[in-house]
C-alpha positions as CSV (number, residue, x, y, z in Angstrom):
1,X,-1.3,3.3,-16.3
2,X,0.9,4.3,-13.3
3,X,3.7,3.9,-11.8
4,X,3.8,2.1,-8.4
5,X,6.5,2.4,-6.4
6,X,7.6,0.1,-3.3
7,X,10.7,0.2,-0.9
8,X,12.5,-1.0,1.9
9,X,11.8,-4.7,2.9
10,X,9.1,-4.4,0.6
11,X,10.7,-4.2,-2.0
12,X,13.1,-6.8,-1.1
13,X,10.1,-9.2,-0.5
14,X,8.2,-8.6,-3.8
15,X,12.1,-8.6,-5.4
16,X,11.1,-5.2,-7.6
17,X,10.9,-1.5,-7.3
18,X,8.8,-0.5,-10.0
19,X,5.7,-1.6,-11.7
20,X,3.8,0.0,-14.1
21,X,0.1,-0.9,-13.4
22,X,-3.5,-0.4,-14.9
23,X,-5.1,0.9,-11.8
24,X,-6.7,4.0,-10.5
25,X,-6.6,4.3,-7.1
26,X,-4.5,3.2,-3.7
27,X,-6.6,0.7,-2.9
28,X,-6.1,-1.5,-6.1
29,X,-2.3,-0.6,-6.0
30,X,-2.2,-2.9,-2.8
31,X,-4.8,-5.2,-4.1
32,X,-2.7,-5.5,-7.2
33,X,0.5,-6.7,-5.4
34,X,-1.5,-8.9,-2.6
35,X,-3.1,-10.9,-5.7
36,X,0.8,-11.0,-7.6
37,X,2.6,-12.1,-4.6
38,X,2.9,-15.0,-2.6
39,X,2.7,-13.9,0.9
40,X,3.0,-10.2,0.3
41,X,-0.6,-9.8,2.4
42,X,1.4,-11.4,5.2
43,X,4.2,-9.5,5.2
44,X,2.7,-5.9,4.6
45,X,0.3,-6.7,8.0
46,X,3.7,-6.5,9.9
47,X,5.1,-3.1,8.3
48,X,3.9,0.4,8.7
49,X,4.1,2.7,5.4
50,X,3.6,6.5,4.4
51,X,1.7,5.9,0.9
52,X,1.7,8.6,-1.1
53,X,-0.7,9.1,-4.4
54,X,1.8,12.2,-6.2
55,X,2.2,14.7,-3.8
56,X,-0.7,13.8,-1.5
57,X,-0.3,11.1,1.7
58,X,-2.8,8.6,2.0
59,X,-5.1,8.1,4.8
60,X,-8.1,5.7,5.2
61,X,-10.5,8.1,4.2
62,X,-8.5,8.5,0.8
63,X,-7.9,4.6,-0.2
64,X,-10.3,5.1,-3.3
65,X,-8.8,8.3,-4.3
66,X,-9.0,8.0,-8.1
67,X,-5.5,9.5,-9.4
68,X,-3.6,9.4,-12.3
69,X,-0.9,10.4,-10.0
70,X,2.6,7.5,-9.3
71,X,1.8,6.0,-6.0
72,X,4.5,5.3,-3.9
73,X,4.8,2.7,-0.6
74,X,7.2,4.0,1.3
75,X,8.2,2.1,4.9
76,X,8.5,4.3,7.9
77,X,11.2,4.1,10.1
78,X,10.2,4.3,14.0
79,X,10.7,7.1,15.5
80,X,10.0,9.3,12.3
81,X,7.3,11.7,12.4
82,X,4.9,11.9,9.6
83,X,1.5,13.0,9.7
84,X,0.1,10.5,8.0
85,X,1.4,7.6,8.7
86,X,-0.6,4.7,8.1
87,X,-0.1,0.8,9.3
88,X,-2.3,-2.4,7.5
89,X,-4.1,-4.4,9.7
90,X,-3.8,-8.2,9.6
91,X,-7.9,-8.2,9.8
92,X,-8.0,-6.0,6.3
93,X,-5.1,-7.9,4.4
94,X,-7.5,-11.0,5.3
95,X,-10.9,-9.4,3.8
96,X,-8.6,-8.2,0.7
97,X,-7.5,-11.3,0.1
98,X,-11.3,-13.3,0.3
99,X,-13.2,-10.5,-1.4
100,X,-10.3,-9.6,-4.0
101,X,-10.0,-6.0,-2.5
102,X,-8.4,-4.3,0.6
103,X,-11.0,-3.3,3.0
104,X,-10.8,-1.0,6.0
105,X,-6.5,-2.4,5.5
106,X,-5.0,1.4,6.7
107,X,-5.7,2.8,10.2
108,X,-4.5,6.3,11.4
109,X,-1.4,6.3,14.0
């Protein structure tokens, strides 16, 4: 079990911070709150986030990182600079949602 933390609009969508989820990587951290929330896949295609998996940022080459680690979803406010930002594409959230997980769903900015 880990913790999953969301915030921003996010958060305000789903109506919760914190969940505490059987999962073990990114990847099923965003499958687990498209399949839990009406219209969540929606909403996340129109946001960018930093996700971080403990002290390590995300990128599409590490959605399937197996961790043990909290992950956290973490909006990004333009303008910031991160190095790893990372934004879901509408064409990802829609193969997540058919084949029950996110596929190719973070791109590099």
């Amino acid at each position: 079990m880990i913790k999953l933390t969301i915030y921003g609009r996010l958060r305000k969508f789903v109506g919760q911070s914190t969940f505490e989820i059987d999962v073990e990587s990114p990847r099923q951290a965003f499958s687990f709150l498209i399949h839990n929330f009406d219209g969540v896949s929606d909403h996340i295609k129109e946001q960018e986030y930093c996700v971080m998996a403990g002290k390590v940022r995300i990128t599409e080459d590490l959605l399937d990182l197996q961790t043990e680690s909290d992950i956290k979803i973490i909006p990004v406010v333009h303008g910031e600079i991160l190095p790893f930002v990372v934004s879901l594409i509408g064409k990802g959230i829609t193969a997540a949602i058919s084949s029950g997980i996110i596929t190719k769903a973070l791109t590099i900015i």
